[in-house]
C-alpha positions as CSV (number, residue, x, y, z in Angstrom):
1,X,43.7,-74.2,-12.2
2,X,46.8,-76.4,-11.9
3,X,46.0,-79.6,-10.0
4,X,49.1,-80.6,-7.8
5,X,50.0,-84.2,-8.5
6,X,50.6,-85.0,-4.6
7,X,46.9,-84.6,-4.3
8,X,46.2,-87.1,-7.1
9,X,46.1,-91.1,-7.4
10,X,48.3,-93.2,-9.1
11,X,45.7,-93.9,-11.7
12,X,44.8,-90.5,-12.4
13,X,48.5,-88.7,-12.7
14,X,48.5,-91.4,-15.4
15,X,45.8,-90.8,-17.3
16,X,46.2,-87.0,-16.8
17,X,50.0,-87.8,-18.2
18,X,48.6,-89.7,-21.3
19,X,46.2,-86.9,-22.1
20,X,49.1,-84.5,-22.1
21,X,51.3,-86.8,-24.5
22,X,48.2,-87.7,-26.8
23,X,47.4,-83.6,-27.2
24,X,50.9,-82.9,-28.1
25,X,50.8,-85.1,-30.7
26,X,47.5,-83.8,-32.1
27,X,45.2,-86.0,-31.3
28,X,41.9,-84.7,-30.0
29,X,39.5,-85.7,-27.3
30,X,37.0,-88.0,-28.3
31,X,33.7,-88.5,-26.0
32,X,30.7,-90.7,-25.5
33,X,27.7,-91.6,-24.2
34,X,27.4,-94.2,-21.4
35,X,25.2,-96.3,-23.4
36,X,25.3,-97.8,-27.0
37,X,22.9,-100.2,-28.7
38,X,23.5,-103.6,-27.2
39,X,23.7,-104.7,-31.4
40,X,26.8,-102.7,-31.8
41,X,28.4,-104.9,-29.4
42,X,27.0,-108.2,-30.2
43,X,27.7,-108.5,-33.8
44,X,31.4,-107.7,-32.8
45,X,31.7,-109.9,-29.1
46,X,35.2,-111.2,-30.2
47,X,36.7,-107.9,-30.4
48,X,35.8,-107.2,-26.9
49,X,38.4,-107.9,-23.9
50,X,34.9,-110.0,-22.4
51,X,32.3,-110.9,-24.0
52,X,30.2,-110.3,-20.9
53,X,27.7,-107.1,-21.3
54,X,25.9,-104.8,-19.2
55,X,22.4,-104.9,-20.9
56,X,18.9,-103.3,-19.9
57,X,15.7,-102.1,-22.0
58,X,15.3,-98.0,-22.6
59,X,11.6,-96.4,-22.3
60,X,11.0,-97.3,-25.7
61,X,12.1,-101.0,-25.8
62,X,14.9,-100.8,-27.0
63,X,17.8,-103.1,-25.7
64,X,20.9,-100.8,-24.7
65,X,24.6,-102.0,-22.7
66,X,26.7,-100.0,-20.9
67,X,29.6,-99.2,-22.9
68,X,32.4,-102.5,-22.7
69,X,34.6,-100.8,-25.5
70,X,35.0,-97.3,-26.9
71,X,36.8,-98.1,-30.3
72,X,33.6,-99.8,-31.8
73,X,31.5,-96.5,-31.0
74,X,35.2,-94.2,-32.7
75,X,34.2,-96.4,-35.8
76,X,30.9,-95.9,-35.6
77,X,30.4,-92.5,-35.5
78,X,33.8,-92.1,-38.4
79,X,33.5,-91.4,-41.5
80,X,35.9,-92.3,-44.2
81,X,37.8,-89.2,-45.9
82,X,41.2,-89.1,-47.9
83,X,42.7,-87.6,-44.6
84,X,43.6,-88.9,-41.4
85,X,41.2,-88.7,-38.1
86,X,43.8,-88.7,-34.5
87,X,41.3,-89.2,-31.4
88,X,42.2,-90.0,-28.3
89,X,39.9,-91.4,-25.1
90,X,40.0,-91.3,-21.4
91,X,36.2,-93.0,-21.0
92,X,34.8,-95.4,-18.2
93,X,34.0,-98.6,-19.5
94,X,32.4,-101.6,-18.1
95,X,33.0,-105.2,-17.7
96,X,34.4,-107.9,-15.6
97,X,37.5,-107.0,-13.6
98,X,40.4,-109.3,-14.1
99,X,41.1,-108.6,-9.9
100,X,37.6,-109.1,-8.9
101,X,35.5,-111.5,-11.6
102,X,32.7,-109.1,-10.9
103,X,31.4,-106.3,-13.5
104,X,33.1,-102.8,-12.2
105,X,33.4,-99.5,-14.1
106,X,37.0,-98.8,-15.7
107,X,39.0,-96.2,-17.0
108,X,40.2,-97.0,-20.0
109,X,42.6,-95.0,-22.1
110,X,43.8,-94.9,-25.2
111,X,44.0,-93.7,-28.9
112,X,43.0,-93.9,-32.4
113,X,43.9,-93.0,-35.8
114,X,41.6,-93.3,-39.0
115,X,41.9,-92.5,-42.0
116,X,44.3,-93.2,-44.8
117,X,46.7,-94.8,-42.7
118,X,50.4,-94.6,-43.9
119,X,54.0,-95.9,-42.7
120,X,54.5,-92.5,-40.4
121,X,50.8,-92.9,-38.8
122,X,51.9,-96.9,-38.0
123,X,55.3,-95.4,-36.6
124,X,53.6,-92.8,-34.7
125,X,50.8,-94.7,-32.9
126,X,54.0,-97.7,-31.9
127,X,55.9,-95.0,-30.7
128,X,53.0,-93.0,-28.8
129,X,52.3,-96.7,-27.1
130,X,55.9,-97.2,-26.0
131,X,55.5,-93.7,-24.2
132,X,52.1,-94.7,-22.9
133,X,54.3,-97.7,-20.8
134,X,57.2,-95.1,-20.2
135,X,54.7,-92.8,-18.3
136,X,53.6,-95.5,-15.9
137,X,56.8,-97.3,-15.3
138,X,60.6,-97.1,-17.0
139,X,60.6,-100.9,-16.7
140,X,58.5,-101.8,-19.7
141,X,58.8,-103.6,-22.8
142,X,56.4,-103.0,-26.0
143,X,56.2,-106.4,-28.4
144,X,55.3,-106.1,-32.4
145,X,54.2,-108.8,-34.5
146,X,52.3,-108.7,-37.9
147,X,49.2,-110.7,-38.7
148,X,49.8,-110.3,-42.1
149,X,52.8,-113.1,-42.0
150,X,50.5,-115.5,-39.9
151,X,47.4,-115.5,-42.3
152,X,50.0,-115.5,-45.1
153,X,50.6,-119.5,-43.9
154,X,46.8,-119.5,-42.3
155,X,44.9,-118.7,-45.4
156,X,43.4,-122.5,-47.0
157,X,42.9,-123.0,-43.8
158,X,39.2,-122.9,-42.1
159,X,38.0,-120.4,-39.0
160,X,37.3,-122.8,-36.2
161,X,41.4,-124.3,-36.8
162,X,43.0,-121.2,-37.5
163,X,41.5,-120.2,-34.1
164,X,43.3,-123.0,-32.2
165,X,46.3,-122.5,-34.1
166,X,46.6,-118.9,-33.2
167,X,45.6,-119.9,-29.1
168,X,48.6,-122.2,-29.1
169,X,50.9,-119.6,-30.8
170,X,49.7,-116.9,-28.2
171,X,50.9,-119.5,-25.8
172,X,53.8,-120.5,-27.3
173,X,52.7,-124.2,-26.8
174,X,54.8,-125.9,-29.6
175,X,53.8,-129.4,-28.9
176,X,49.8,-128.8,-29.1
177,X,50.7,-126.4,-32.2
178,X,52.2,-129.5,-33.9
179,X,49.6,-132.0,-33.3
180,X,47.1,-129.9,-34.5
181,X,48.7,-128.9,-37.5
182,X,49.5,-132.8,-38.2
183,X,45.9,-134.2,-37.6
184,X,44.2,-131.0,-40.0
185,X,47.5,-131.7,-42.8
186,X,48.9,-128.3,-41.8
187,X,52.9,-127.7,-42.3
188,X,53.6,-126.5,-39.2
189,X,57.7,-125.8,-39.6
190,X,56.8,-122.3,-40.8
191,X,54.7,-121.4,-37.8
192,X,56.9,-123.0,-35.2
193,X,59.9,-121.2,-36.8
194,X,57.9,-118.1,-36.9
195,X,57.0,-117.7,-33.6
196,X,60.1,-118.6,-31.8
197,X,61.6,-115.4,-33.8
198,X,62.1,-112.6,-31.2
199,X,63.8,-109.4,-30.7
200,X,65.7,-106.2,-32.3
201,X,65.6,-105.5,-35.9
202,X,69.1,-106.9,-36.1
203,X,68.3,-109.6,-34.1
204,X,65.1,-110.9,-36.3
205,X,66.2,-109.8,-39.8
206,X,67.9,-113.0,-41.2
207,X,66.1,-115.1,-39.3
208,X,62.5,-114.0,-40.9
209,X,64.3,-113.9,-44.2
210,X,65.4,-117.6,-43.7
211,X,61.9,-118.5,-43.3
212,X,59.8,-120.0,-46.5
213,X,56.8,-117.4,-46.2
214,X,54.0,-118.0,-49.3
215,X,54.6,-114.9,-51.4
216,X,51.2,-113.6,-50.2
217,X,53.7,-112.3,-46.9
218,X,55.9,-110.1,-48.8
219,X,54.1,-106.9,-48.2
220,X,54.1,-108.1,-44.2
221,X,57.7,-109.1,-44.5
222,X,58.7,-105.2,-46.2
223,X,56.8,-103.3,-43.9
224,X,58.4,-104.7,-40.7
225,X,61.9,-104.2,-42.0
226,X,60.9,-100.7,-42.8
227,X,58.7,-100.0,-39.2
228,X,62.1,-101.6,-37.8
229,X,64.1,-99.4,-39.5
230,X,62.9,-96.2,-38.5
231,X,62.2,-97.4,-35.0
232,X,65.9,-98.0,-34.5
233,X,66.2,-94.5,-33.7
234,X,63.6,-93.8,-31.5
235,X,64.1,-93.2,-27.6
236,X,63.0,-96.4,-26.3
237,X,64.2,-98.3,-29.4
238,X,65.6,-101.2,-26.8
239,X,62.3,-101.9,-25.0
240,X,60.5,-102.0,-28.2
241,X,61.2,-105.5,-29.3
242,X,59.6,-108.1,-32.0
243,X,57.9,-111.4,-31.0
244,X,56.0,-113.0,-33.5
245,X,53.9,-115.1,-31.0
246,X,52.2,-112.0,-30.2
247,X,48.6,-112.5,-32.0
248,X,45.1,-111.2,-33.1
249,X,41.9,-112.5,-34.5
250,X,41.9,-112.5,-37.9
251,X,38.8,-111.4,-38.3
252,X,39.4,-108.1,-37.1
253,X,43.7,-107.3,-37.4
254,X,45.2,-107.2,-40.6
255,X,48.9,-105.6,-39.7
256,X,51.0,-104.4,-37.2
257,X,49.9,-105.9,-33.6
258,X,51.7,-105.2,-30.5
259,X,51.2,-105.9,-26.6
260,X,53.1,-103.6,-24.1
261,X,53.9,-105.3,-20.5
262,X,55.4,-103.6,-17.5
263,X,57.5,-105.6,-14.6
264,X,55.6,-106.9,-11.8
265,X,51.8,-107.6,-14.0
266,X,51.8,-110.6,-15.4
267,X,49.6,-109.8,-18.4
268,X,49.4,-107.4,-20.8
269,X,48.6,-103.6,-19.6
270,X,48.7,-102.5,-23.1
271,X,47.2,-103.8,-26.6
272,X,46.6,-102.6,-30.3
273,X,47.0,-102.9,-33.8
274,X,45.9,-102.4,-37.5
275,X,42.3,-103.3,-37.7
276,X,41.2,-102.9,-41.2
277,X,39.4,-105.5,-40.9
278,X,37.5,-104.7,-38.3
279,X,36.5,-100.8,-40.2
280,X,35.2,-102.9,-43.1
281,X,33.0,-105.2,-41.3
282,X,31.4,-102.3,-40.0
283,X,30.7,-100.6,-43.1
284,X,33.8,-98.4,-43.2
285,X,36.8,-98.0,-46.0
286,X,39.3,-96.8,-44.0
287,X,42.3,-97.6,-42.8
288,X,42.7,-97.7,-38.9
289,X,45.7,-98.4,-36.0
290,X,45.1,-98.0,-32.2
291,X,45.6,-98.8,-28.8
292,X,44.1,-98.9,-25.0
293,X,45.7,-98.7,-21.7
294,X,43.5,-101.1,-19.5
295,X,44.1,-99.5,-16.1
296,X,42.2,-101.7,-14.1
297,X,46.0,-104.2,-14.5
298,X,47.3,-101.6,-12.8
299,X,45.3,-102.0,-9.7
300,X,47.6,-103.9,-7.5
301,X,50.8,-102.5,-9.4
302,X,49.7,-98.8,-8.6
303,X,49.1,-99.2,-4.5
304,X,50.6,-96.4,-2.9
305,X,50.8,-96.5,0.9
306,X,50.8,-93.0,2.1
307,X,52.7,-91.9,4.9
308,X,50.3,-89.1,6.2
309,X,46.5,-89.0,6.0
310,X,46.8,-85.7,6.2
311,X,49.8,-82.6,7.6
312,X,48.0,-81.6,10.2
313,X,45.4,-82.7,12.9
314,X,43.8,-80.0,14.6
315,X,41.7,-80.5,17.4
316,X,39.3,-78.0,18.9
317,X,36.7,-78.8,21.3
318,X,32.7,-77.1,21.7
319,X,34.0,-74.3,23.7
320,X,36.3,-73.2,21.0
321,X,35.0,-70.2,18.8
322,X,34.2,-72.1,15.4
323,X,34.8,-69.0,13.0
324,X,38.4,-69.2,14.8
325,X,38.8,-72.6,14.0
326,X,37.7,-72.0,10.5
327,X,39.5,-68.9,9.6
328,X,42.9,-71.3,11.3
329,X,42.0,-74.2,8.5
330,X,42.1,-71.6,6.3
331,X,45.0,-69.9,6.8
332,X,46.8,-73.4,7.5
333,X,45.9,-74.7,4.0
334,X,46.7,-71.2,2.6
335,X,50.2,-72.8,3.4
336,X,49.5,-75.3,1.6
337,X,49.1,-77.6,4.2
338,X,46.1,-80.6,4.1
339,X,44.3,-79.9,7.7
340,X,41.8,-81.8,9.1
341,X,39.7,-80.4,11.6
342,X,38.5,-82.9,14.4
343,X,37.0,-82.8,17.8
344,X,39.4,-86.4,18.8
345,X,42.0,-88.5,17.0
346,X,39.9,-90.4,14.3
347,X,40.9,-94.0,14.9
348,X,43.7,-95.3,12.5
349,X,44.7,-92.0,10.9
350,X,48.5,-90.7,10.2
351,X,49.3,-87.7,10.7
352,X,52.2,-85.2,10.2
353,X,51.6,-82.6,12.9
354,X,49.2,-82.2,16.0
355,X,47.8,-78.8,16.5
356,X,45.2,-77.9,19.7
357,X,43.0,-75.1,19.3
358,X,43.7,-72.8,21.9
């Protein structure tokens, strides 16, 4: 059966257009079950968009949430192999809308890929998330940044500051950056030069080279050139951009990181990365890089105001034959018409046509 897109939300010819583009690619569905062990979640709270859970006891005690995240249960139920592992997700999730404050149930879509992750699988998945914006609006632009530059300065220096430090390079907030990094004896010339580097390949390449990066970031600093490179002659090689104020946590992202925004949402609709970091805390040796699509941004964005309710409004009255009426609705939507069938004019409703039963 082909479902015709007129009939369909916003929302859903999106997620119905990402499944589409995932598939093609080769990555297969991956599904769930609406609950997890509240644990799974817990030990990993600051991986999660919101730390804020839906708990409640099963019949044998045992505490369970209603799922906030669907890459933690990916990496739970992966196992490591010499291959690679392409899943993809279109799941409900819950937790606290960023409209409403108020716990609602989400779809959330998105993809991963496990396994032994390589150059072409990094390319792939940044490529794959730059059509993921495409397919909800042409007016979008997907940022890259690498952890590995930022731990590279970050690494004498303990949790609770490097925390701070990366808050204030998220938010670009120089001055803040700087006082921080004078009161804990931090240089701070390298991160404030890092983060105001920004955009193409061409744009960023002596300027990240001019920078006095520890040794420890030459690996970061070679694979960005290269992922550069070979995104130069991709399709939407001048939306994808690089802005090194774009961070992770630490704890969890160990590469390539990258946010995608589209015009008129102030905030990220779009967010992923290489978390290595994250697959060996939870007992994995893997290599991994994915994404989610957090659809509930696209709330207010996606709004359509119809024009019609419906084609056509037929009215018929008590008198009428009913298995006339019906057999009309039927042939009317034959023609693929949508016909609603009323007794009066509901209140409010727009209509294309006005039919009588006679």
């Amino acid at each position: 059966m082909k479902l015709k897109s007129e009939y369909m939300r916003t929302e859903e010819k999106v997620i119905f257009a990402l499944r589409e583009l995932y598939s093609k690619y080769g990555y297969a569905q991956f599904k769930m079950s609406k609950f997890e062990e509240y644990d799974l979640y817990v030990k990993n709270k600051d991986f999660l968009v919101s730390d804020s859970v839906i708990t409640f006891n099963d019949t044998n005690g045992k505490l369970l949430a209603l799922k906030p995240d669907v890459t933690l249960s990916i990496i739970k139920n992966s196992t490591d192999s010499s291959g690679v592992q392409k899943l993809y997700y279109n799941e409900n999730v819950y937790r606290v809308s960023k409209n409403t404050h108020s716990f609602k149930e989400i779809m959330q879509t998105g993809l991963e890929c496990i396994g032994n992750i390589g150059t072409y699988n990094i390319c792939e998945v940044v490529t794959l998330a730059a059509k993921s914006l495409s397919a909800i609006s042409d007016k979008f632009v997907l940022d890259i940044s690498h952890m590995g530059l930022i731990s590279s300065v970050l690494a004498e220096i303990n949790d609770d500051v490097k925390t701070q430090i990366l808050k204030f390079i998220s938010e670009k907030n120089t001055h803040d950056l700087i006082s921080l990094c004078d009161n804990e004896g931090v240089d701070s010339k390298t991160i404030v030069s890092l983060i105001n580097v920004n955009g193409t390949v061409d744009e960023i390449k002596e300027k990240l080279l001019a920078i006095p990066f520890p040794e420890s970031a030459a690996d970061a600093l070679e694979e960005i050139f290269t992922i550069a490179n070979i995104l130069e002659n991709t399709q939407d090689k001048d939306k994808i951009h690089f802005d090194f104020s774009i961070v992770n946590d630490m704890n969890y992202y160990s590469g390539i990181v990258f946010k995608g925004y589209i015009e008129g949402i102030p905030t990220g609709i779009l967010s992923g990365g290489r978390y290595d970091l994250l697959m060996n805390k939870m007992g994995k040796k893997s290599g991994a890089i994915g994404f989610a699509v957090y659809l509930d941004f696209l709330e207010r964005f996606m709004e359509e105001t119809k024009e019609y309710d419906t084609d056509i409004l037929l009215l018929y009255n008590d008198t009428d034959k009913l298995a006339e009426v019906l057999k009309t609705v039927d042939t009317l939507t034959t023609q693929g018409n949508r016909v609603l069938a009323e007794k009066t004019v509901p209140e409010g409703l727009k209509y294309k046509t006005l039919l009588r039963f006679e």
